[in-house]
C-alpha positions as CSV (number, residue, x, y, z in Angstrom):
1,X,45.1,-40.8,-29.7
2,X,42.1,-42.2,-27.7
3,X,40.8,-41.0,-24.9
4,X,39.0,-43.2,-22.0
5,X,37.1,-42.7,-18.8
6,X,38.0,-44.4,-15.9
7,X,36.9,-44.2,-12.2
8,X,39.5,-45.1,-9.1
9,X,37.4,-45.7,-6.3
10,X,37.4,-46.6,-2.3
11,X,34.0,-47.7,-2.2
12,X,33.7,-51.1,-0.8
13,X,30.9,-52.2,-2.1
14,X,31.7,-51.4,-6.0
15,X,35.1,-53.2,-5.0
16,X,33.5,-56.4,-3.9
17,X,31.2,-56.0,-7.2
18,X,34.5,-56.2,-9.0
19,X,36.3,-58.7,-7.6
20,X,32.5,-60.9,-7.9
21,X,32.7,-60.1,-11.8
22,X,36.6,-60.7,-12.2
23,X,35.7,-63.9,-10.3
24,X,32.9,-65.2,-11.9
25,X,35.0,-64.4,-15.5
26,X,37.5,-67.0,-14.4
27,X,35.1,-69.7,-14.5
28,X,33.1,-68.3,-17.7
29,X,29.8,-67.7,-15.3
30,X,28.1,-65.1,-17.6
31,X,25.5,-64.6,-14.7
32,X,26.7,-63.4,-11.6
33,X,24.9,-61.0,-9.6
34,X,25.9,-57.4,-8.7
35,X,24.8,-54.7,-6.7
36,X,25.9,-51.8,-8.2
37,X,27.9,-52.9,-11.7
38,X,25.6,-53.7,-14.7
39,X,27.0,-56.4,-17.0
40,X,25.9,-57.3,-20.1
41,X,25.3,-59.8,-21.7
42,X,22.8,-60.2,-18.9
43,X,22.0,-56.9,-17.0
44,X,23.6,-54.0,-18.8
45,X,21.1,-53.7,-21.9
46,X,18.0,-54.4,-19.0
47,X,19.1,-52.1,-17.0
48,X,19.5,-48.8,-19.1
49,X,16.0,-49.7,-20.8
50,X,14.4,-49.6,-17.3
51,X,16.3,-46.4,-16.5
52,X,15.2,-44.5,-19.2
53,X,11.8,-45.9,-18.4
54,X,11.8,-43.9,-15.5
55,X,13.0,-40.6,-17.2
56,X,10.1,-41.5,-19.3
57,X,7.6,-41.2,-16.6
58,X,8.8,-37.8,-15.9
59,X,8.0,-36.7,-19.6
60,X,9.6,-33.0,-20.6
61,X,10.9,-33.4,-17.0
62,X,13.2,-36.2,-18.0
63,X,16.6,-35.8,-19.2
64,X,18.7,-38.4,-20.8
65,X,22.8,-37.7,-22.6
66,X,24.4,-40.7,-23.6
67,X,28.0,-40.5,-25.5
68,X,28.8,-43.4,-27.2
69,X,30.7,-44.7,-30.2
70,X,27.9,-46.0,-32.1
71,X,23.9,-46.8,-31.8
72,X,22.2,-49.8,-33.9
73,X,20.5,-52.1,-30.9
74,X,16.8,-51.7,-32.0
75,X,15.4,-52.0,-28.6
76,X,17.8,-49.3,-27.8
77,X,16.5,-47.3,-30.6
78,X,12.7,-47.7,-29.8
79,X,12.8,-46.8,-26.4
80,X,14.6,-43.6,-27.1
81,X,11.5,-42.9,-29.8
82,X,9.4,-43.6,-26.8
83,X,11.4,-41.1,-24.8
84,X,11.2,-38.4,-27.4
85,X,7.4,-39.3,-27.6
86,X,6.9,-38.5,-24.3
87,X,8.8,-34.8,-23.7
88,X,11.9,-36.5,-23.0
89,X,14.9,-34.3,-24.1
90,X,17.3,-36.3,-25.4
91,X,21.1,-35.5,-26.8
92,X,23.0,-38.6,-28.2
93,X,26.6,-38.0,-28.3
94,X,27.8,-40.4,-31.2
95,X,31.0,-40.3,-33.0
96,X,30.5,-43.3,-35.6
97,X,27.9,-45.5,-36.8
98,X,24.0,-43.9,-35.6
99,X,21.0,-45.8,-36.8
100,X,18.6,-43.6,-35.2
101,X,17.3,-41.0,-36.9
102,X,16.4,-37.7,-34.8
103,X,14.0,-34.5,-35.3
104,X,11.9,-36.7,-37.4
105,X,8.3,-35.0,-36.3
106,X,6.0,-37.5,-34.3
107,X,9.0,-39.7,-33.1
108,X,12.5,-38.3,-32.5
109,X,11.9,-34.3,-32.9
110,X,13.2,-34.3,-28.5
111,X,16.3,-35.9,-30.0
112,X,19.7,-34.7,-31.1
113,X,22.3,-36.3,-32.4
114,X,26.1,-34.8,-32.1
115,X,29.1,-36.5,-33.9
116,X,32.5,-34.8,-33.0
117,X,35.7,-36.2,-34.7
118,X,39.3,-34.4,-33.7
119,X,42.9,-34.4,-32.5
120,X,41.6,-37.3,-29.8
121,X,39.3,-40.1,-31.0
122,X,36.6,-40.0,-28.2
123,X,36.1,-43.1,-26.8
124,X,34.4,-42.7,-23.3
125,X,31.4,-44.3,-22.8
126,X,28.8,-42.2,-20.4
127,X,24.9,-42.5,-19.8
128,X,23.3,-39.8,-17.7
129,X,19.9,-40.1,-16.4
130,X,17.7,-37.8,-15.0
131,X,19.0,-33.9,-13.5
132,X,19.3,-32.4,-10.2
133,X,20.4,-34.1,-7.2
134,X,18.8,-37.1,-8.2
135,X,21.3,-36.9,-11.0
136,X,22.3,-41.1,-12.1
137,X,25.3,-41.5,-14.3
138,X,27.3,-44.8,-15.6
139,X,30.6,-44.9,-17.1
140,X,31.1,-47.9,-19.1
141,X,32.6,-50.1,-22.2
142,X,29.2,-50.5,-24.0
143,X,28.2,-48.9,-27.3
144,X,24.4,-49.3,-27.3
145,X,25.1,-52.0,-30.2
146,X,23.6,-55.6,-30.7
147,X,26.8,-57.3,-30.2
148,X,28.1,-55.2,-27.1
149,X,24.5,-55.3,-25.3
150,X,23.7,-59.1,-26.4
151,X,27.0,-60.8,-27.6
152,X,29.6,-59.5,-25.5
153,X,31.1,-59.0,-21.9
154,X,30.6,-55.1,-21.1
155,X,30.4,-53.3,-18.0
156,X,29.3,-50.0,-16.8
157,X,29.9,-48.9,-13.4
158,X,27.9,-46.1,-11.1
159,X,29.5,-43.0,-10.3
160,X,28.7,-41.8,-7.3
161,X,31.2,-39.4,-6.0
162,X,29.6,-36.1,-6.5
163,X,32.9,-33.6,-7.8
164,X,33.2,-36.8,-10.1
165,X,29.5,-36.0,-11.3
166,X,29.8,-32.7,-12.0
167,X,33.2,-33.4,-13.8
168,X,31.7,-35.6,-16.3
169,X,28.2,-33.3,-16.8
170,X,30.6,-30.3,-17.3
171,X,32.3,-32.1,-20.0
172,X,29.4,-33.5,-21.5
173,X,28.0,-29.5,-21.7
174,X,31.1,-28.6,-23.4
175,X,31.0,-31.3,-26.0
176,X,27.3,-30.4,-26.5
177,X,28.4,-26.9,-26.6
178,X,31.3,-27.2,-29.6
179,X,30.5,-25.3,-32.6
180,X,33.8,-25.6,-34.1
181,X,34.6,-29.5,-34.6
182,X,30.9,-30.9,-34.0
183,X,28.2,-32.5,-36.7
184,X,24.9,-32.3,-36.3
185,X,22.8,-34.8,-37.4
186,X,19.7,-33.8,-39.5
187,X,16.6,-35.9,-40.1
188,X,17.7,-37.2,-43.3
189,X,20.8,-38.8,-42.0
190,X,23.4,-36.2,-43.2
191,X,25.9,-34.6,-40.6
192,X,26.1,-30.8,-41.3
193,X,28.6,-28.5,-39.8
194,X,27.2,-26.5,-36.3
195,X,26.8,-23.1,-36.7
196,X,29.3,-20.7,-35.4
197,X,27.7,-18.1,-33.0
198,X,28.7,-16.3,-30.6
199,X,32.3,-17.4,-29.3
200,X,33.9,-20.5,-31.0
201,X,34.0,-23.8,-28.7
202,X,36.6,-26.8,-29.5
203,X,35.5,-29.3,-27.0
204,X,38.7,-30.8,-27.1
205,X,41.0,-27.6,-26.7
206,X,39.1,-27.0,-23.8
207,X,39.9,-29.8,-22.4
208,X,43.1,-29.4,-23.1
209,X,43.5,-25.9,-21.8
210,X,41.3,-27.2,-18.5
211,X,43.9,-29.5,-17.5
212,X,47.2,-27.4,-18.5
213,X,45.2,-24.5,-16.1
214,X,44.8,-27.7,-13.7
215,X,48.3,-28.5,-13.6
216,X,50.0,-25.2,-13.5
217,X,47.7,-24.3,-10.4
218,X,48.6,-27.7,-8.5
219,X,52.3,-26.6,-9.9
220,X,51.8,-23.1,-8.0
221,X,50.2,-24.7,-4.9
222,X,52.9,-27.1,-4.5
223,X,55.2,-24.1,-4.8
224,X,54.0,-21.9,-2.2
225,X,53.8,-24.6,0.0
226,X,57.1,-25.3,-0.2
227,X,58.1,-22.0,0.3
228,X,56.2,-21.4,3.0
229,X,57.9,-24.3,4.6
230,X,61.1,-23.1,4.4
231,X,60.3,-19.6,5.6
232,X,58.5,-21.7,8.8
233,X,61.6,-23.1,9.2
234,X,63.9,-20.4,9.1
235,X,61.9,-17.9,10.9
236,X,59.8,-19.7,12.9
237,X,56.6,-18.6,12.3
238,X,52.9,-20.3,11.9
239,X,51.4,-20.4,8.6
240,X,48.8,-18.4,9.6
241,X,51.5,-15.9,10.9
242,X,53.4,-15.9,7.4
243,X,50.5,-15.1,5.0
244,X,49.7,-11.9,7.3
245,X,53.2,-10.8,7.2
246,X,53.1,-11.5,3.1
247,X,49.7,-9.8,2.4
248,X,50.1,-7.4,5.7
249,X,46.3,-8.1,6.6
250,X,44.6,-8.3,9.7
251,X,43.7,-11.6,10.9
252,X,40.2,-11.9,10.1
253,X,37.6,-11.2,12.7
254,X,34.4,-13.8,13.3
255,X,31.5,-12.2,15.2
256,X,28.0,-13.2,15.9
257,X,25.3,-11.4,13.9
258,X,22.0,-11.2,15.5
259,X,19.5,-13.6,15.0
260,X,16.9,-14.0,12.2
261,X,13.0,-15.2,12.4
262,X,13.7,-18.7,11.8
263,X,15.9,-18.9,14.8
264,X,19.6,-19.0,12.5
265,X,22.4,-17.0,13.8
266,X,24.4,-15.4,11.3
267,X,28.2,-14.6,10.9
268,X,29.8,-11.0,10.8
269,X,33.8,-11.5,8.9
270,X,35.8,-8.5,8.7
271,X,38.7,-8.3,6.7
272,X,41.3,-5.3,7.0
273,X,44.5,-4.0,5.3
274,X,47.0,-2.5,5.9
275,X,46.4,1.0,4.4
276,X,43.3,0.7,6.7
277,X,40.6,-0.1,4.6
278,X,37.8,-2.7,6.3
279,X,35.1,-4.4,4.6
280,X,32.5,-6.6,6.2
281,X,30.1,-9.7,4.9
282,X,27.9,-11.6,6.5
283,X,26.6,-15.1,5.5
284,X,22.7,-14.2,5.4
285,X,22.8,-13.4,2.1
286,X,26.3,-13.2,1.3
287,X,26.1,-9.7,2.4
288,X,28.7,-6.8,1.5
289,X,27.7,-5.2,5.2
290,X,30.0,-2.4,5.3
291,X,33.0,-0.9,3.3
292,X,35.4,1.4,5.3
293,X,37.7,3.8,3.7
294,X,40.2,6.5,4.6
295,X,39.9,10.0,3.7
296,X,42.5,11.9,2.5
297,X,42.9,13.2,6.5
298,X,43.0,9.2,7.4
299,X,39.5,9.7,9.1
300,X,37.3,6.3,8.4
301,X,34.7,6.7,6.0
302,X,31.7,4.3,5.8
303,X,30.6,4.2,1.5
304,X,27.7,1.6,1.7
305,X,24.9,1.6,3.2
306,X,24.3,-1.2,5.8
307,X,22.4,-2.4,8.5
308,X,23.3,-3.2,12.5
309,X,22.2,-6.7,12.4
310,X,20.9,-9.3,10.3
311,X,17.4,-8.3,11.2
312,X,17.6,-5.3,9.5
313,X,18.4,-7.4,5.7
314,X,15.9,-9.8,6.9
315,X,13.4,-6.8,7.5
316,X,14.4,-4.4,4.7
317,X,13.1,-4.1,1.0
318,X,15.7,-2.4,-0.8
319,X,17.9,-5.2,-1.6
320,X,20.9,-2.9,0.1
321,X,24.5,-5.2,0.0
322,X,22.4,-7.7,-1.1
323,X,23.9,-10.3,-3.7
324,X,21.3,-10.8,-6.3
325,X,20.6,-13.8,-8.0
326,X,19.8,-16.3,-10.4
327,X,18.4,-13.3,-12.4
328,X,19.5,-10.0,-11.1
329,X,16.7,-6.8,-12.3
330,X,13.1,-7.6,-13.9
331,X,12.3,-10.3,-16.6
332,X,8.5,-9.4,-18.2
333,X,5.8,-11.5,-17.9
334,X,7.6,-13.4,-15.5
335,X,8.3,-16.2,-18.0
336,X,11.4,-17.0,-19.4
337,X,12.1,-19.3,-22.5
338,X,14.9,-22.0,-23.0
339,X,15.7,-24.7,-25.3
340,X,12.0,-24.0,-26.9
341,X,10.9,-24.8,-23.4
342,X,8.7,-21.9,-21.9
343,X,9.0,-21.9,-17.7
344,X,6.8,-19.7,-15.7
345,X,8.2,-17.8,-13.1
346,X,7.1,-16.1,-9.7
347,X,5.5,-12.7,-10.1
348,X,6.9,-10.1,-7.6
349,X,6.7,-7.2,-9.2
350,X,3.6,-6.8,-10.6
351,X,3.1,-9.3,-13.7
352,X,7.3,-9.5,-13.8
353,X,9.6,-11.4,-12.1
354,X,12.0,-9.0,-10.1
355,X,15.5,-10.4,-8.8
356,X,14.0,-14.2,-8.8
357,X,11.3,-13.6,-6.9
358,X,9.6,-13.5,-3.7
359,X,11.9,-15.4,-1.5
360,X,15.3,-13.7,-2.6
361,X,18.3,-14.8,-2.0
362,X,19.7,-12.5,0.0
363,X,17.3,-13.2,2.8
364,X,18.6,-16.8,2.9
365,X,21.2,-18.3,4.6
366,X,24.4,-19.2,2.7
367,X,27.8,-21.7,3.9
368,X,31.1,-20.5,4.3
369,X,33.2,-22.9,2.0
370,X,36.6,-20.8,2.7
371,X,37.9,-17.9,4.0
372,X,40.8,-15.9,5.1
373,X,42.5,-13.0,6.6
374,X,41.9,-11.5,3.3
375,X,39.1,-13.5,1.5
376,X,35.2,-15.3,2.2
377,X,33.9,-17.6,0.0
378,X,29.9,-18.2,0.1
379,X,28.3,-20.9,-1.2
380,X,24.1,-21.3,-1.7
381,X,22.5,-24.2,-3.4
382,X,19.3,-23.6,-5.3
383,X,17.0,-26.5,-6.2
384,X,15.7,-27.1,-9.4
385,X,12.3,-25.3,-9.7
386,X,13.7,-22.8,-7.2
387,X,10.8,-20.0,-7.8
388,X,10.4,-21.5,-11.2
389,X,13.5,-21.8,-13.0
390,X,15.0,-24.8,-14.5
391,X,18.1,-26.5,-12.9
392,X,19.5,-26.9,-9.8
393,X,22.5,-24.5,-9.2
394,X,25.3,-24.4,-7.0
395,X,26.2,-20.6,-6.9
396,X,29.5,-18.9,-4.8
397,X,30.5,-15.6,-4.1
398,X,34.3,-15.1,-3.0
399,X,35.2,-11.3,-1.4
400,X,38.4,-10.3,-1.6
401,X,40.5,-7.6,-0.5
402,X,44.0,-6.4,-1.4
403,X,46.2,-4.1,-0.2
404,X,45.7,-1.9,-3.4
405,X,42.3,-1.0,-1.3
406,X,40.9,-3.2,-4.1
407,X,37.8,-5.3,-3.5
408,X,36.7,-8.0,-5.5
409,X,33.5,-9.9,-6.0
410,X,33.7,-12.9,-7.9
411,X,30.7,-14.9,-8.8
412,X,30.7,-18.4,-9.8
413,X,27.5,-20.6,-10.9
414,X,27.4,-24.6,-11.9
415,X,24.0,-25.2,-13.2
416,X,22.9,-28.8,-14.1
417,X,21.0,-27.8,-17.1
418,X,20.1,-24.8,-19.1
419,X,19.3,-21.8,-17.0
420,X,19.4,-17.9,-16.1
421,X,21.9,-16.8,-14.3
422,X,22.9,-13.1,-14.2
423,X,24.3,-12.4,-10.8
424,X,25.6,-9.1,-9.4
425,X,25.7,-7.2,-6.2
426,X,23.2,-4.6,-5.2
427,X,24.8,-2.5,-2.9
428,X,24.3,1.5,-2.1
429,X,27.7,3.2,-2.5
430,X,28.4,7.1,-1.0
431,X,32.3,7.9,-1.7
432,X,31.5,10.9,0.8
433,X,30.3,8.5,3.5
434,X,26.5,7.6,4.0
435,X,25.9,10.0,6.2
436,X,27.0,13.3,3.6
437,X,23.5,14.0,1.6
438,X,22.5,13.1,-1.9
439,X,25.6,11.3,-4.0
440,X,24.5,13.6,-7.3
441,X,27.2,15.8,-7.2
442,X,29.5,12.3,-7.5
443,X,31.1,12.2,-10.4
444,X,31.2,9.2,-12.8
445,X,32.9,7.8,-15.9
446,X,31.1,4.9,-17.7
447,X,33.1,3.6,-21.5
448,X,29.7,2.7,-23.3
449,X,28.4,4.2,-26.0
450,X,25.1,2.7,-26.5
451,X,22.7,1.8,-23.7
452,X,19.0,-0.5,-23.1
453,X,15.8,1.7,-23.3
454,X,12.9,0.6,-21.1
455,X,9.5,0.7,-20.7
456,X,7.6,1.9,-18.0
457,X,7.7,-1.2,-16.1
458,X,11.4,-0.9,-16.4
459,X,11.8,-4.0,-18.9
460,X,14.2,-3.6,-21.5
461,X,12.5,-2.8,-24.9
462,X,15.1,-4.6,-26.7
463,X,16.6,-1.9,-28.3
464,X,19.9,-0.9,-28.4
465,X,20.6,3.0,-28.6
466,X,23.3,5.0,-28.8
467,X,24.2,7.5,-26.3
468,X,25.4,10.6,-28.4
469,X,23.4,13.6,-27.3
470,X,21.7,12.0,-24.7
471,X,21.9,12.6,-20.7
472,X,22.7,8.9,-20.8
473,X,26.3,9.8,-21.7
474,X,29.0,9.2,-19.6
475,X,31.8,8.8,-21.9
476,X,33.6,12.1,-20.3
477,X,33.0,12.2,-16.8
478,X,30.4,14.2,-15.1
479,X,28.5,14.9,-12.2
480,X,25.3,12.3,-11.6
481,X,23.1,14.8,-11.1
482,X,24.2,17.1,-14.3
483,X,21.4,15.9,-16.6
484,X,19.5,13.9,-14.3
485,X,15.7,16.3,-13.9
486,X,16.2,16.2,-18.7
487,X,13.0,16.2,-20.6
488,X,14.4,12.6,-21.6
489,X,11.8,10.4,-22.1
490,X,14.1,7.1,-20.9
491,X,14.6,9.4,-17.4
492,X,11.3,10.2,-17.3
493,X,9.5,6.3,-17.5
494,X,13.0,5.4,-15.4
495,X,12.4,7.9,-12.6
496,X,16.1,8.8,-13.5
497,X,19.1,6.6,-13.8
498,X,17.5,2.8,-14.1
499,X,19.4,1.0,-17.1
500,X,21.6,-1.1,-18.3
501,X,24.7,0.1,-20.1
502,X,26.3,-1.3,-23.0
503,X,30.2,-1.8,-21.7
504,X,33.0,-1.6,-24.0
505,X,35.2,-4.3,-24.5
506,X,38.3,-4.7,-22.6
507,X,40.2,-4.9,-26.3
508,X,38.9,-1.8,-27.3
509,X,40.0,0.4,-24.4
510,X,43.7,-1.2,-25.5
511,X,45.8,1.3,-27.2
């Protein structure tokens, strides 16, 4: 079966472009001008040589992918040798015929070359330039071949529409990704099977499974729609009205949240339950403010620390509520290396880079995408080169509270190209409310058995040790403060608990 990309547009202009080339066909005129459509023979081959010209300028800045059936145009060839040449990383997705040659030292080491043959016969056509907002991608009909680029009538056509953008790179990570039906080309010429670590990845299962998940949620959103209708009908309530009588929450409340140096005006949202339990966020920094639970006499309890206003997150320097991110917790030497790329980071913490660096995230202001009587989502964009890391990345944070007196937090991160992300939240929790005293007669459970030693700096030495015998184990649970003042040398350098567990997985708690 083949597969094909094609893109349904409003834009004027691109229409008018297509109705000039439809035109000019009719009356065999091979060279009409267009604004935004490149057309070969005349334009097409001109026109991807000149953009990769400009990803060359940028050196190991520049980023080309290109997925294609098959590569022999020499010019084509050359100018991706140049690219290599000049830092240019370059991945060539190629399912057929490819007459360039890649990791060959001195010319094409920047370049790979990934062949991947299954149930569907791949026949998109996609060029990506460039990364970042300044992101250019064409969809097209050409294979960069002689007689598509020279001989015959091909077009490729902009895509502007930014979901549409990050559809098509998502894909294109995924087929770059598959370790399960891709070839990799060495520099011999001979394809050799990718090897399989870490979790297998069929590029075109995924696909599969993407758009099954796609349909059954547009199935379940048509559904509740629907039945929301009819219960509006029949009962005569709002919308708005029915989803607190279904989830028995409290409409949500908006309220201003002081003001910070820069003159913004944050957002306090409060979400309650039924069973009386509040929690509170606040868009400077996607915030967990304040969590509200009832005792066991039904008094409120307050379990994490918080500040009255904005000012005080802005002002503080314990990252309290705080949601941490790209990198969540020290990286040493504050450099970080990707692809064989090293990238030098900010130092904030002596020599180290500490949760991203100086201007953290949780001191900035993120957008409210959604939200509800029993949900906020939070949305920050970081630039590429944000503190040092590579990639621009869209990151979201969605609260959510049931009426279980569960909350949620849910990360999600779209990166443009390689990076760290390890997000988490870094909030202060007191189950005996945060004005009781010391929480080291809490007691915890934790299902790891091993955990991360560190060094004095609190950077993880890279072992992996078990946690028999140790005060590190919290297998059975125990009171925090049971073993916390050991002659343990990991308490001692951590100043007490400072690590990172090693969590079982959820199939092995499954009996």
């Amino acid at each position: 079966m083949y597969t094909d990309y094609s893109l349904m547009t409003a834009n004027q202009e691109i229409g008018t472009d297509a109705a000039e080339f439809f035109k000019n066909m009719s009356i065999g005129n091979l060279h009409g001008a267009y604004r935004h459509l490149i057309v070969s023979p005349v334009s097409l081959k001109a026109r991807v040589l000149a953009t990769m010209d400009e990803e060359i300028e940028k050196g190991s800045a520049g980023r080309i992918i290109m997925k294609m059936n098959s590569v022999t145009d020499v010019d084509f060839i050359r100018k991706v040798e140049e690219a290599s040449c000049a830092g240019v990383k370059v991945d060539l997705i190629v399912r057929g015929i490819c007459c360039i040659l890649p990791q060959v030292p001195g010319h094409t080491e920047n370049v790979r070359v990934t062949s991947i043959v299954g149930r569907y016969l791949e026949h998109p056509r996609v060029f990506v330039f460039g990364k970042g907002e300044k992101t250019k991608i064409y969809i097209g009909s050409a294979d960069m071949m002689t007689r598509n680029t020279e001989k015959r009538v091909e077009v490729a056509c902009p895509v502007y529409d930014e979901a549409v953008k990050k559809r098509l790179l998502h894909q294109l990570k995924v087929m770059l990704a598959d370790n399960v039906k891709a070839r990799e080309m060495a520099e011999d010429g001979t394809y050799h099977k990718k090897a399989e670590s870490g979790r297998k990845i069929n590029a075109q299962e995924t696909f599969m499974q993407e758009a099954l998940h796609a349909r059954k949620e547009e199935t379940r959103e048509m559904r509740e729609q629907k039945n929301t209708g009819v219960i509006k009908r029949v009962l005569g309530f709002s919308d708005e009205e029915n989803r607190r009588r279904e989830n028995k929450m409290e409409k949500l409340q908006i309220q201003k949240f002081g003001i910070t140096k820069d003159g913004s005006k944050p957002y306090l949202y409060k979400m309650k339950n039924d069973a009386g339990m509040e929690v509170q966020v606040s868009d400077f920094g996607a915030t967990l403010v304040n969590v509200t639970v009832l005792d066991q006499d039904k008094n409120p309890v307050e379990v994490v620390l918080g500040y009255e206003d904005a000012a005080g997150y802005e002002n503080g320097t314990a990252a309290i509520g705080a949601i941490v991110g790209r990198n969540a917790n020290r990286i040493g030497g504050a450099c970080v290396t990707i692809n064989g790329i090293d990238y030098k980071l900010a130092e904030n913490d002596g020599k180290n880079n500490l949760h991203s660096g100086p201007d953290v995230y949780q001191k900035r202001m993120w957008r409210v995408v959604e939200n509800g009587d029993d949900h906020v989502t939070f949305l920050l964009h970081s630039p590429d080169g944000d503190q040092g890391y590579p990639g621009a990345l869209d990151m979201k944070v969605t609260y959510t509270l049931d009426e279980e007196n569960g909350l949620t937090i849910h990360y999600e991160a779209v990166p443009d190209q390689d990076t760290v992300i390890n997000m988490t939240n870094h909030s202060y929790f007191n189950l005996n409310g945060h004005k009781s005293g010391s929480v080291l007669h809490h007691r915890m459970q934790l299902l790891s058995d091993a955990f991360t030693p560190a060094d004095a700096q609190s950077i993880p030495t890279g072992e992996v040790c078990s946690v028999d015998g140790t005060p590190m184990d919290f297998r059975s649970t125990k009171e925090l403060g049971a073993e916390i003042d050991a002659a343990y040398e990991p308490l001692i350098l951590g100043n007490g608990y400072d690590h990172n567990w090693v969590l079982k997985n959820e199939a092995d708690l499954i009996k």
